[in-house]
N, C-alpha and C positions, 0 to 999 in steps of 0.2 A: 819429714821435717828437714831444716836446715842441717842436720849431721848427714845426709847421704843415705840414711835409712829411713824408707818412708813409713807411715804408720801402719798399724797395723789395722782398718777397720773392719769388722764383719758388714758382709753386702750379703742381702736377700735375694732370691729370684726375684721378686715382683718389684725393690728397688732397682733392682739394676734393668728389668724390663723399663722402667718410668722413663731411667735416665736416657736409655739407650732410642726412647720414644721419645723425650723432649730433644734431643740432642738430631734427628730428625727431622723433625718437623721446622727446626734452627736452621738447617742445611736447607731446607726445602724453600724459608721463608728469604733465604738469601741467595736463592737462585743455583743452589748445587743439585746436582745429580746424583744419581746413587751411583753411577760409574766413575763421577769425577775424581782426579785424583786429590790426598789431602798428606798434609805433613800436620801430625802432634808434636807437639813436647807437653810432656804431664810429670808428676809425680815418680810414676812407675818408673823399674828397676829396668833398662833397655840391654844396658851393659853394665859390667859390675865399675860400680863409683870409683873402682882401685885401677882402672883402666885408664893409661894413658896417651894411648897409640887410635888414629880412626880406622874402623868408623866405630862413631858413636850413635848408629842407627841401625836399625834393621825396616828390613820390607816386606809388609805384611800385603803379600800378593792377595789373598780372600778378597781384603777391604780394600785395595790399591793406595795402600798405605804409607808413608813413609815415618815409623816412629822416633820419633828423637829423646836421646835421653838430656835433660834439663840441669844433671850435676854436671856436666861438661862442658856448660855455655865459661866458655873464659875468653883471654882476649888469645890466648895460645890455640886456642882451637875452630874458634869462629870462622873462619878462612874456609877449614873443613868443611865447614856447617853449608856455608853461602856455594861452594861447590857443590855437595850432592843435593842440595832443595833445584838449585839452578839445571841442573843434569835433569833431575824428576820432574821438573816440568808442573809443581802442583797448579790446582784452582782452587785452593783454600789452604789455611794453615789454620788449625785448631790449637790453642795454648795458654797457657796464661799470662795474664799482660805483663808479667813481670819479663817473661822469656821474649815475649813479640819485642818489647822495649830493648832488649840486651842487643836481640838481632839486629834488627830497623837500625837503632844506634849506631853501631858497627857500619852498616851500609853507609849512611852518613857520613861517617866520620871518614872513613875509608875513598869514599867518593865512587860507591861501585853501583852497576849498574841495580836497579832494582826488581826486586824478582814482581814478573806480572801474575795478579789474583784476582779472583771472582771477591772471594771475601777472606776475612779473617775474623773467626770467632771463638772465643775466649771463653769461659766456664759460667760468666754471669749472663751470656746471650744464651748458652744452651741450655743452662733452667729459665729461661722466657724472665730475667729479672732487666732485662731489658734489650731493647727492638734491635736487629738487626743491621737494620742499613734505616736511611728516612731521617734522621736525625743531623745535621751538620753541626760540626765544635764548631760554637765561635771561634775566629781569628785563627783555626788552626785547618778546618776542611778543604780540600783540594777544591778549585774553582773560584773566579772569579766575582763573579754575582755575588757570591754567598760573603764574600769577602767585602767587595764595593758595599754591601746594604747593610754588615756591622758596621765597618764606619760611619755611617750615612749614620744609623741609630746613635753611635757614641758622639758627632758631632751636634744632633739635635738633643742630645740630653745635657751636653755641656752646653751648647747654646741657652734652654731654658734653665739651668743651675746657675749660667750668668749675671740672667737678667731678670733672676728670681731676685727676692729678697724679704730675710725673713728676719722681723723683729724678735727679739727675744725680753 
């Protein structure tokens, strides 16, 4: 939860096989490797919440991991943060959009260079509650086409709401 202690849920083997098999097949569908490297921030306890010095990460050599703890995102430590993801070198960051937002932000705001990724997938792509990549946000996706052919749409719908007209 929001206090720095996370819940407590019971997980089963065969949930936690599911997850660990959706959350694959997630990587797979977005072009990562099983050797690629990835940086988290979740829930989980990385470092203790009472910790105020970095790092606020550990590296899970097995998975070629770089885990991030999420009660740490401040603007006093973010600096920290964008050095070791930038050192590590990831090809995805797995998180939740709350934390991707906090970061991205920072960079922004900052004017710092931005770290290069394959993908970034968040908790509702890795239960398959939606696609991957293939999708462009209106008015917000990297690229120009995708951009020229929103407006292109928002001009012919204002053009026919013009020259509509509707008695009442």
């Amino acid at each position: 939860g929001s206090t720095g202690t996370p819940l407590r849920i019971p997980i089963y083997l065969e949930g936690r096989q599911a997850n660990y098999a959706f959350f694959e097949r997630a990587k797979r569908w977005a072009g990562i490797a099983e050797k690629d490297k990835g940086v988290t921030f979740a829930g989980r306890v990385i470092v203790s919440p009472e910790s105020n010095k970095p790092p606020f990460w550990r590296h899970n050599y097995f998975n070629n991991n770089l885990q991030c703890s999420s009660y740490h995102l401040s603007d006093k430590n973010l600096f920290y943060y964008y050095k070791a993801i930038r050192n590590f070198k990831p090809d995805f960051i797995d998180s939740y959009p709350s934390s991707i937002y906090i970061l991205a932000n920072f960079l922004k705001e900052n004017k710092l260079p931005q770290i290069s990724l394959k993908a970034v997938i968040n908790l509702a792509v890795s239960c398959g509650v939606v696609p991957t990549k293939g999708l462009p946000l209106p008015f917000i996706s990297y690229g120009g086409t995708s951009l020229v052919m929103d407006l292109i749409s928002v001009g012919i719908i204002l053009n026919i709401s013009a020259r509509s007209q509707i008695d009442y």
